[in-house]
MIBAVO-68295 format. One record per residue: residue number from 1; residue in one letter; chain; x negated, y negated, z negated of N, C-alpha, C, CB in turn. Coordinates in steps of 0.05 Angstrom, whole numbers. Glycine has a CB too. Example, Ala and Ser with C-alpha at 12.3 -4.5 7.8 and 13.67 -1.06 7.14 Angstrom:
BEGIN
1|A|A|-264|114|-156|-246|90|-156|-264|66|-156|-226|89|-181
2|S|A|-257|45|-142|-273|21|-143|-258|-1|-157|-282|12|-114
// end
This chain:
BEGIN
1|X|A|105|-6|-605|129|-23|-607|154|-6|-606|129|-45|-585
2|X|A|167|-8|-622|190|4|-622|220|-6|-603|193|3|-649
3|X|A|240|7|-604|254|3|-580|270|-28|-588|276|31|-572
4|X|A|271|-30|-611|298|-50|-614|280|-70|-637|335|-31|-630
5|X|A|259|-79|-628|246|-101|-633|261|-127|-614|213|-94|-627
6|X|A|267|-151|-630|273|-169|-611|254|-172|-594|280|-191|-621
7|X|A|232|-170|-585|222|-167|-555|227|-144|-536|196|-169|-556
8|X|A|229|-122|-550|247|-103|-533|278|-106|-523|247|-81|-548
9|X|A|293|-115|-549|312|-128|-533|316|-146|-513|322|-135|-544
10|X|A|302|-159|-511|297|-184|-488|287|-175|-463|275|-205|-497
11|X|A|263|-161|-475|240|-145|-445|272|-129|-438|198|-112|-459
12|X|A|293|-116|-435|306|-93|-431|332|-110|-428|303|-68|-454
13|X|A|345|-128|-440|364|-141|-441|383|-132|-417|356|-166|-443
14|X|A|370|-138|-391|387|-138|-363|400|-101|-354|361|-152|-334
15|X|A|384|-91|-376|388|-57|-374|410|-59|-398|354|-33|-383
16|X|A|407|-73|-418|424|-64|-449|449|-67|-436|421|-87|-480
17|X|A|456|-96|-423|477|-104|-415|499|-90|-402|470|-119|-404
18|X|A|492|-68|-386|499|-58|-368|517|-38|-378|479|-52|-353
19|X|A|551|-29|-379|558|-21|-392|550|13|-396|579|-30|-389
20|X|A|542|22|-369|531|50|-360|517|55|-376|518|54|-336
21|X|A|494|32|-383|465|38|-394|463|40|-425|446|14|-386
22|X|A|469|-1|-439|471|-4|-465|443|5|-471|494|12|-478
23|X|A|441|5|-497|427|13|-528|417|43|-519|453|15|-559
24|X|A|433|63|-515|432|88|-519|416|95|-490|462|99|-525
25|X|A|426|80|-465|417|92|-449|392|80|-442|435|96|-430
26|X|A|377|63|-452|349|42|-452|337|59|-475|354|3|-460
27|X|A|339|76|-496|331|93|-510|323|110|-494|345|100|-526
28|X|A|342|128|-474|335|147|-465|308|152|-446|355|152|-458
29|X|A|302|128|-430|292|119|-408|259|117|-426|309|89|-395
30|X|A|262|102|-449|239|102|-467|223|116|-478|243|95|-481
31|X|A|248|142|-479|235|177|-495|230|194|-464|271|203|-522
32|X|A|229|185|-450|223|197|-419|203|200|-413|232|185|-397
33|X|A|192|217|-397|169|213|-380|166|222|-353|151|222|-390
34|X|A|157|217|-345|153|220|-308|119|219|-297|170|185|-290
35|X|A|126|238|-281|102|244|-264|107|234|-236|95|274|-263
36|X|A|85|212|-224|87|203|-197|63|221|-184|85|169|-194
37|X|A|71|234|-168|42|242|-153|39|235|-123|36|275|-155
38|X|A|17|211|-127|16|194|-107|13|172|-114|33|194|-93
39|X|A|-6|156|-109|-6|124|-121|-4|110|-96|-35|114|-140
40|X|A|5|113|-66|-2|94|-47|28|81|-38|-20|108|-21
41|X|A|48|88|-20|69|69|-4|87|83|-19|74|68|31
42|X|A|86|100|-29|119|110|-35|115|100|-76|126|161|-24
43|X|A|91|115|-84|84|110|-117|72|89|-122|66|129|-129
44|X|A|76|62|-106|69|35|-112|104|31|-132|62|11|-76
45|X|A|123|23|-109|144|15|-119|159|27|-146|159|17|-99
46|X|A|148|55|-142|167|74|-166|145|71|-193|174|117|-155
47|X|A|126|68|-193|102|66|-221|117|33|-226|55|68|-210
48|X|A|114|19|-210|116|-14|-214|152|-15|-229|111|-36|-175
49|X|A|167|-4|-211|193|4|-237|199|16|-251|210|7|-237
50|X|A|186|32|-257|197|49|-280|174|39|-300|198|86|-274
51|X|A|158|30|-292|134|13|-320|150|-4|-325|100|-3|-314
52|X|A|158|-21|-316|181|-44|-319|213|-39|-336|189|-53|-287
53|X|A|222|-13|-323|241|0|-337|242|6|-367|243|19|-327
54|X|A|216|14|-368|211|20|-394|209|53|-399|232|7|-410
55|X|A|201|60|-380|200|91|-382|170|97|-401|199|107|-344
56|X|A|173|110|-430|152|114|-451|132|131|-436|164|130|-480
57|X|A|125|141|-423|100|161|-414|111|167|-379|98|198|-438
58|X|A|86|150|-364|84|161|-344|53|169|-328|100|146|-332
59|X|A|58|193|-318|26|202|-308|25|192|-285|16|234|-305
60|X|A|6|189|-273|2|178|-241|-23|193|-225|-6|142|-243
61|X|A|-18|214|-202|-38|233|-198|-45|215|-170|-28|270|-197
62|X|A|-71|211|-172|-82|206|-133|-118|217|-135|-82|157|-119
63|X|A|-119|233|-118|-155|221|-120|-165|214|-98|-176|241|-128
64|X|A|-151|194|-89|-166|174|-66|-169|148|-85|-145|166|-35
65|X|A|-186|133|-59|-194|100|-80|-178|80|-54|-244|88|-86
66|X|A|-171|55|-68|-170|35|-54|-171|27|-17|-187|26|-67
67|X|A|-165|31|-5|-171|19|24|-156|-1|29|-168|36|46
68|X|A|-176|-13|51|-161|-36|55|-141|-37|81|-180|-56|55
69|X|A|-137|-13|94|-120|-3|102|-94|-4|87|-130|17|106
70|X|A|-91|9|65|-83|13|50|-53|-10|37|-107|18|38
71|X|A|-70|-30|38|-52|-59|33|-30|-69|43|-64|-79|38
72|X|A|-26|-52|65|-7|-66|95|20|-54|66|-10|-40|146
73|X|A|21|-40|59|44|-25|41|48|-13|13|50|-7|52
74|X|A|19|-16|6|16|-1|-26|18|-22|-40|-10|16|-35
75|X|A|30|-30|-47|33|-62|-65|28|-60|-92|63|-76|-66
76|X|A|25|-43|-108|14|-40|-125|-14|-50|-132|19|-21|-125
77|X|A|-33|-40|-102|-68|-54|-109|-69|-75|-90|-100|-31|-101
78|X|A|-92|-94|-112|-93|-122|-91|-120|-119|-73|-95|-154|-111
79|X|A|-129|-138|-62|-154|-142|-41|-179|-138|-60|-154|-174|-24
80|X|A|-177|-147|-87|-199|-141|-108|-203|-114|-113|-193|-154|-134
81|X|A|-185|-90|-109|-177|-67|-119|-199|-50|-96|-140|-62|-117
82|X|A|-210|-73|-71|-218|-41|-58|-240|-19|-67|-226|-44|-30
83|X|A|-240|-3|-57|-264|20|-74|-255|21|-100|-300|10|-75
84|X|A|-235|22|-118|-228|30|-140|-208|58|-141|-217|6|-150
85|X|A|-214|74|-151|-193|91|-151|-160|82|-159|-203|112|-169
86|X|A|-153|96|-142|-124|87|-137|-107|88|-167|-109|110|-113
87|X|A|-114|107|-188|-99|109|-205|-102|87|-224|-101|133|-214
88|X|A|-131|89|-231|-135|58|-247|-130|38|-239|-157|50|-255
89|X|A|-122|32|-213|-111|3|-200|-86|6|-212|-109|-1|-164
90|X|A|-68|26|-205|-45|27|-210|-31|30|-237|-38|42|-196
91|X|A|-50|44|-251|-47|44|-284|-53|10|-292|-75|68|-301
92|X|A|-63|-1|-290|-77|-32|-291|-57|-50|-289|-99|-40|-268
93|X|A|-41|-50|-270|-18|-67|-256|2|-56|-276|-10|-62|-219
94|X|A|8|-24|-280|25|-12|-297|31|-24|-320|17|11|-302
95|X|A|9|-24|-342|6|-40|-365|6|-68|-362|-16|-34|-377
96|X|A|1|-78|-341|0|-111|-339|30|-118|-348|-7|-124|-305
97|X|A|50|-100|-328|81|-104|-334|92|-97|-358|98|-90|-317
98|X|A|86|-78|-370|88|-73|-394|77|-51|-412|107|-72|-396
99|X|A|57|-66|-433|42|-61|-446|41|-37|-466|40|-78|-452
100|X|A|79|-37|-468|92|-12|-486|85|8|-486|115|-5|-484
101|X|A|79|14|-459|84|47|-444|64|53|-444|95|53|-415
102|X|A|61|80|-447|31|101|-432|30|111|-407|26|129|-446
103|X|A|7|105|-404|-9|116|-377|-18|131|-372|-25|109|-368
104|X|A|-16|153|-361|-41|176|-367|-44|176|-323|-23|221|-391
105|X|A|-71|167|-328|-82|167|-298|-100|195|-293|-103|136|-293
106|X|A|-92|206|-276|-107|238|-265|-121|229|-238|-80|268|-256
107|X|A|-146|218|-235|-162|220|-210|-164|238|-193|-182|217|-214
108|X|A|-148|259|-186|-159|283|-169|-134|290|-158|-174|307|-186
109|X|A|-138|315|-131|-119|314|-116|-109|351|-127|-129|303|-81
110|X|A|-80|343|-129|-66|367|-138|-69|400|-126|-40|359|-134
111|X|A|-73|415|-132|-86|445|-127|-66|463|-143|-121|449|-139
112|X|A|-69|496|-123|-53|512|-134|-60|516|-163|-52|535|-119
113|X|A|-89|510|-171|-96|512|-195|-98|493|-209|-112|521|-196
114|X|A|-96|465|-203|-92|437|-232|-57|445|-228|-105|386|-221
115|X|A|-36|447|-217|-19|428|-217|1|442|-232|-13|417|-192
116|X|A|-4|459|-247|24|474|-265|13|462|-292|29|516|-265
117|X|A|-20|455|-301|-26|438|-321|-22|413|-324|-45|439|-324
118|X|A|-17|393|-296|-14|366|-297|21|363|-308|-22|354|-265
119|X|A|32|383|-291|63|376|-285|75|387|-312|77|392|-255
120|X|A|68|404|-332|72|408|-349|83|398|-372|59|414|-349
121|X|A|75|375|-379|79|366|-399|103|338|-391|51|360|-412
122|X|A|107|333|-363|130|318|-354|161|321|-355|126|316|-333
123|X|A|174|309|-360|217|310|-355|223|311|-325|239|273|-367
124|X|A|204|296|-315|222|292|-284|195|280|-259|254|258|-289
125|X|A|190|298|-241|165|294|-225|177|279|-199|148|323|-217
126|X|A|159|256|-195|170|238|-168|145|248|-142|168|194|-177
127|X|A|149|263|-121|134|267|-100|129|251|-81|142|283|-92
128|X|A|100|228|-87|96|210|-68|78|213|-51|92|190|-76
129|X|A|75|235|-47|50|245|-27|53|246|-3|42|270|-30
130|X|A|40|248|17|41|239|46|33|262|61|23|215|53
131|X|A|33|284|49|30|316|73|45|338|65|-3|332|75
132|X|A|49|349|87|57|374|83|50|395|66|54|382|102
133|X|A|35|398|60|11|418|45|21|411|15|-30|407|52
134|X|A|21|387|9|30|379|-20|50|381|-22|25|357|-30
135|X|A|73|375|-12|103|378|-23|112|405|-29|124|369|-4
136|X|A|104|419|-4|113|447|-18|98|464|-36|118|463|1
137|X|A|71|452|-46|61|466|-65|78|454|-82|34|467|-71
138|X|A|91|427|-87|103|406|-104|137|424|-113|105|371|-81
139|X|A|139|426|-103|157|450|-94|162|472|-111|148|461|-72
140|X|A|150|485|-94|141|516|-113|125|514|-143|117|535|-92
141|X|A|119|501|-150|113|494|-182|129|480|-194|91|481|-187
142|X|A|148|453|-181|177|454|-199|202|470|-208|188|442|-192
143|X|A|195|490|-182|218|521|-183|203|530|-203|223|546|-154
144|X|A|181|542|-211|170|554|-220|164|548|-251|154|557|-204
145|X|A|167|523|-257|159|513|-278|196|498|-288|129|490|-270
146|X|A|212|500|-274|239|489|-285|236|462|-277|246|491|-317
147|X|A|223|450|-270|214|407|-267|236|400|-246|171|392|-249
148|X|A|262|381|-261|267|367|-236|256|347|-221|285|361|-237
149|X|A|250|346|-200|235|327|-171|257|307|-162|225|350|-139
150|X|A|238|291|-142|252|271|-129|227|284|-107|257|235|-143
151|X|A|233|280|-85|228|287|-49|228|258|-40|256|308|-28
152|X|A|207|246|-29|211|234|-8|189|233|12|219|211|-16
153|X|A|201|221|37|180|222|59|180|201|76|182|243|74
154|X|A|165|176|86|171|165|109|152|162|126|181|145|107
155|X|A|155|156|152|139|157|182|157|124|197|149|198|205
156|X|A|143|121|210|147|105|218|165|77|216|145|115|229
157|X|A|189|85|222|210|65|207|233|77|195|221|44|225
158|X|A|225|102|184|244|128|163|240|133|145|246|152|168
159|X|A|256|137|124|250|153|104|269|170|100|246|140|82
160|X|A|272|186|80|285|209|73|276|218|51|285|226|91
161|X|A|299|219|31|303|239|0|309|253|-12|309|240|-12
162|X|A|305|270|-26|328|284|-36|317|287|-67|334|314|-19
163|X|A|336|302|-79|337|303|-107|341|336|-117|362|283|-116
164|X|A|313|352|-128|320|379|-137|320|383|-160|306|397|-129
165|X|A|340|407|-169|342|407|-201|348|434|-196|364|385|-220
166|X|A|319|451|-201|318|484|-204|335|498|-222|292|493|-213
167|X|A|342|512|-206|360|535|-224|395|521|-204|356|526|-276
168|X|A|401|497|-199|424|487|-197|433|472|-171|425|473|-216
169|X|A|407|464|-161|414|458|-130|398|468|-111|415|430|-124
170|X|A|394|463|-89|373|475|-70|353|458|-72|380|479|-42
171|X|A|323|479|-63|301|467|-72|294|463|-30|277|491|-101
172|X|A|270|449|-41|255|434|-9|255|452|12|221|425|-11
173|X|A|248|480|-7|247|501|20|268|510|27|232|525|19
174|X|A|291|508|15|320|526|29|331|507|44|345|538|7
175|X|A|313|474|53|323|455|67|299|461|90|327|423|51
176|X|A|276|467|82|257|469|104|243|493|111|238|452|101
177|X|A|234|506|91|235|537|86|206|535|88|254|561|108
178|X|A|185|519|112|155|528|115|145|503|129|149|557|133
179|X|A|112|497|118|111|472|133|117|475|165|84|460|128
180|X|A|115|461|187|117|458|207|87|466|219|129|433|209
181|X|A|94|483|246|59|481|260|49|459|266|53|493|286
182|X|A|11|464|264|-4|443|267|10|423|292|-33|453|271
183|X|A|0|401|291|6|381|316|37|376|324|-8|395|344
184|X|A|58|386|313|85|383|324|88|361|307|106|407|323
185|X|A|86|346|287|92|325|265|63|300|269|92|345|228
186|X|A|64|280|277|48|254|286|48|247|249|68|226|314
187|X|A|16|242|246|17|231|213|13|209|217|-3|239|191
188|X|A|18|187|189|26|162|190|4|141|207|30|156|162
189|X|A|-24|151|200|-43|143|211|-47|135|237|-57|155|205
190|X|A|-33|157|256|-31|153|275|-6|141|297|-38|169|275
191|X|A|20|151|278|49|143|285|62|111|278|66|164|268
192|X|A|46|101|252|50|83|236|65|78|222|48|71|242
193|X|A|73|60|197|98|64|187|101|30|173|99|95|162
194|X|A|127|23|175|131|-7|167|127|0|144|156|-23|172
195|X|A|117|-19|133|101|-22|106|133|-28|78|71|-57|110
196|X|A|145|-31|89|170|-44|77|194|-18|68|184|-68|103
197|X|A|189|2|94|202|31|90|195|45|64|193|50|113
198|X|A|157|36|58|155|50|37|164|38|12|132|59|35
199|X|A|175|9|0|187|-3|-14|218|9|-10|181|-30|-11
200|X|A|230|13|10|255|14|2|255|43|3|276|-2|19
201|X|A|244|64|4|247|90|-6|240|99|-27|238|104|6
202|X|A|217|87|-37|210|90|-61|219|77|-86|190|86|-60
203|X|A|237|55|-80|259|48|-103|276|59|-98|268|25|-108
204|X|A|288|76|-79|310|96|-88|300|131|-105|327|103|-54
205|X|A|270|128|-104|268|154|-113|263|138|-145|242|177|-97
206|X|A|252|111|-150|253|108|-180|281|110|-187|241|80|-191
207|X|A|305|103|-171|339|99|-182|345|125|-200|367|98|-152
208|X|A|334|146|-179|337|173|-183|329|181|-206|325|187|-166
209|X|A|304|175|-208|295|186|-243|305|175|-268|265|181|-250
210|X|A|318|139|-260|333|130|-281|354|138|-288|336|112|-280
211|X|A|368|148|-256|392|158|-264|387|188|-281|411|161|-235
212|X|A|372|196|-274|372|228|-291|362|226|-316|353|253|-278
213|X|A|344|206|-327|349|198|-357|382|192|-371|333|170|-359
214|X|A|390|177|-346|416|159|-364|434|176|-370|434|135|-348
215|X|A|440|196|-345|460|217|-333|485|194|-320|474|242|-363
216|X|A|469|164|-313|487|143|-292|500|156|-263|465|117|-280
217|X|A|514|160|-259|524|166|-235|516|192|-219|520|145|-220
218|X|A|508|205|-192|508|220|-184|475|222|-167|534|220|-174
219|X|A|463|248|-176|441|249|-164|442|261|-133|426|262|-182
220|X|A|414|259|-118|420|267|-99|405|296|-83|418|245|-88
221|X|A|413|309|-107|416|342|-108|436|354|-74|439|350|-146
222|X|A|420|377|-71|443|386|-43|452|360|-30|475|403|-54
223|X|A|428|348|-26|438|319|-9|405|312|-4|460|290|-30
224|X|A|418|307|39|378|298|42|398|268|49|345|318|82
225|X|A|378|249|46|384|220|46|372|207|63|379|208|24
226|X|A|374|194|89|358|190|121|362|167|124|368|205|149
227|X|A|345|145|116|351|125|143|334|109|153|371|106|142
228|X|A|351|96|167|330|85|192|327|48|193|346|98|226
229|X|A|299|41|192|297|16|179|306|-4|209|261|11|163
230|X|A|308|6|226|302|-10|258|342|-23|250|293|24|301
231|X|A|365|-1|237|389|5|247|403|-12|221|394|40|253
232|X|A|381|1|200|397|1|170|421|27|169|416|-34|166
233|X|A|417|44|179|433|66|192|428|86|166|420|78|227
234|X|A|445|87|148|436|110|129|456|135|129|436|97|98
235|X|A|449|165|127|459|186|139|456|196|109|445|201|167
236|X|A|477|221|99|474|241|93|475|262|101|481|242|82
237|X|A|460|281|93|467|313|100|470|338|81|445|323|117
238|X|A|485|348|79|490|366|50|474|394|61|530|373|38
239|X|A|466|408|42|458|426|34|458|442|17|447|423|35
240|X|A|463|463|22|471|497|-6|448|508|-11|493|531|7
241|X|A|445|513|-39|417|535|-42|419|561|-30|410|542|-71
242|X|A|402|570|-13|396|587|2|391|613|-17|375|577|18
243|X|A|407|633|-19|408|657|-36|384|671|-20|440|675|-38
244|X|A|380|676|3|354|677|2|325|667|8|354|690|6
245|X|A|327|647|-1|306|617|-8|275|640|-9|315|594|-52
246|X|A|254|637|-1|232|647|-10|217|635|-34|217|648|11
247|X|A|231|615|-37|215|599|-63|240|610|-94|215|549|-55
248|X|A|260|595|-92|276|587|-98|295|620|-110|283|567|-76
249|X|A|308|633|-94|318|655|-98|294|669|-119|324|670|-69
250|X|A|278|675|-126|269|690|-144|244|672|-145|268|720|-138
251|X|A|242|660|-173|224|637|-183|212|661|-195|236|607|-204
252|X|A|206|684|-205|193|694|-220|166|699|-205|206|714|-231
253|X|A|172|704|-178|155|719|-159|134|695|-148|176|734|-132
254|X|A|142|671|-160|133|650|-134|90|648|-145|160|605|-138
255|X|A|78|645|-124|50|658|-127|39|619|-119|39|695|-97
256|X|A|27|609|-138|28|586|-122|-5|582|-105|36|561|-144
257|X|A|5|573|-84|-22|579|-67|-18|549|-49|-22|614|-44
258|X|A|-46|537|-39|-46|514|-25|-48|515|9|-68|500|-37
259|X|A|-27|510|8|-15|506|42|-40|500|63|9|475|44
260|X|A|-42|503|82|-55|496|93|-51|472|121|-64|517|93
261|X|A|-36|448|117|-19|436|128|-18|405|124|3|449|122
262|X|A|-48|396|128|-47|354|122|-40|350|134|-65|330|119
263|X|A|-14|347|142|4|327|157|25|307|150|14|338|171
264|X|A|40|290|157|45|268|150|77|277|145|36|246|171
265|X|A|88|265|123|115|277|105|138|283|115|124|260|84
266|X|A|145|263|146|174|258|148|171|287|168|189|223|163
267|X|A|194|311|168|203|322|198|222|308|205|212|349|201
268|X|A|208|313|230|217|299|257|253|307|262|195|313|285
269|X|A|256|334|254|294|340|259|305|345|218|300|388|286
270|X|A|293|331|205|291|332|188|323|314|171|263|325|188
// end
């Protein structure tokens, strides 16, 4: 289906309208693609809008299946979904919303060695993963590969974002530099997290990728984004790229290797 079929106009209408957006910028969103890696609390909300948005190609990486654990916040899979792998639940629901778009579902969990082939062929990678170990490999292969990211993380009743665009703002490590030692960071499993934190963090990291299709307003580059669901208390904190970043300062050098660090996303002085 093409973009300016009267059902595309209609399906998109509330986007056309918009003087920011229009014609041109509902095109752009269409010739896009995005990588979510993560299908559970954070890559429920951002797969479910940007399929809706109308974003033409998006991949979706998990290789876990269904739990029913799982439900308190991943809204994407229903109670029928359990024991299904997470991506075909979420590809399933994807196409349900709209049929336009492509799916490309990756069952397996990202490695120093899949993830410069997965991320490859994407515009803009959304990080919905839930450990330590993954973001900063997530990280070091968007420096490495040029991919701008979206960051997010939440724990309990927090989240936190940010927005990197290699070569031009600071990347994850000149904000954190190394994961944290074992046991100092409580993972979600055990800390818990309102199921609702991961809806409202994860529609600010879909805003993010729409906005960097549209070029709408201001991304959130050299900016971590904090808040707190108990307060409604939202913080910024700015940040400079670190000239000497170990990732970041010299992308040529960067060796990508898998962390050794499952722990749960948010830091604690973070």
């Amino acid at each position: 289906m093409t973009l300016f079929t009267d059902e595309a106009l209609e399906r998109y209408s509330r986007h056309i309208i918009l003087e920011d957006i229009g014609i041109e910028g509902q095109e752009k969103i269409f010739n896009a693609s995005v990588l979510i890696i993560g299908a559970g609390g954070l890559g429920s909300p951002i797969a479910l809008y940007l399929a809706a948005a109308g974003v033409g190609r998006i991949g979706i990486v998990d290789g876990d299946v269904v739990d029913l654990s799982n439900l308190q916040r991943q809204v994407i899979h229903t109670t029928a979904d359990i024991g299904t792998p997470k991506v075909v639940s979420a590809k399933q629901k994807m196409l349900a919303i709209n049929p336009s778009i492509q799916v490309d579902d990756y069952h397996t969990m990202l490695s120093a060695e899949n993830i410069e082939s997965i991320i490859a062929p994407y515009d803009f990678i959304i990080d919905g993963t839930d450990n330590f170990a993954a973001k900063f490999l997530i990280n070091d292969a968007c420096v490495l590969l040029s991919k701008p990211y979206s960051h997010g993380g939440i724990l309990r009743f927090a989240g936190q974002t940010m927005t990197i665009y290699p070569g031009q703002s600071a990347c994850y490590a000149c904000a954190f530099n190394a994961p944290p030692p074992p046991g100092l960071v409580p993972t979600c499993s055990s800390a818990g997290i309102l199921g609702a934190v991961a809806g409202m963090l994860g529609t600010i990291q879909a805003a993010e990728a729409l906005k960097y299709f549209t070029g709408v307003g201001s991304l959130l580059t050299d900016t971590l984004l904090r808040f707190d669901a108990k307060t409604m208390a939202f913080q910024r904190a700015k940040f400079k790229k670190n000239p000497r970043c170990r990732v970041c300062a010299d992308p040529q050098k960067i060796s990508l290797t898998d962390y050794e660090q499952p722990l749960c996303e948010l830091k604690n002085h973070a």
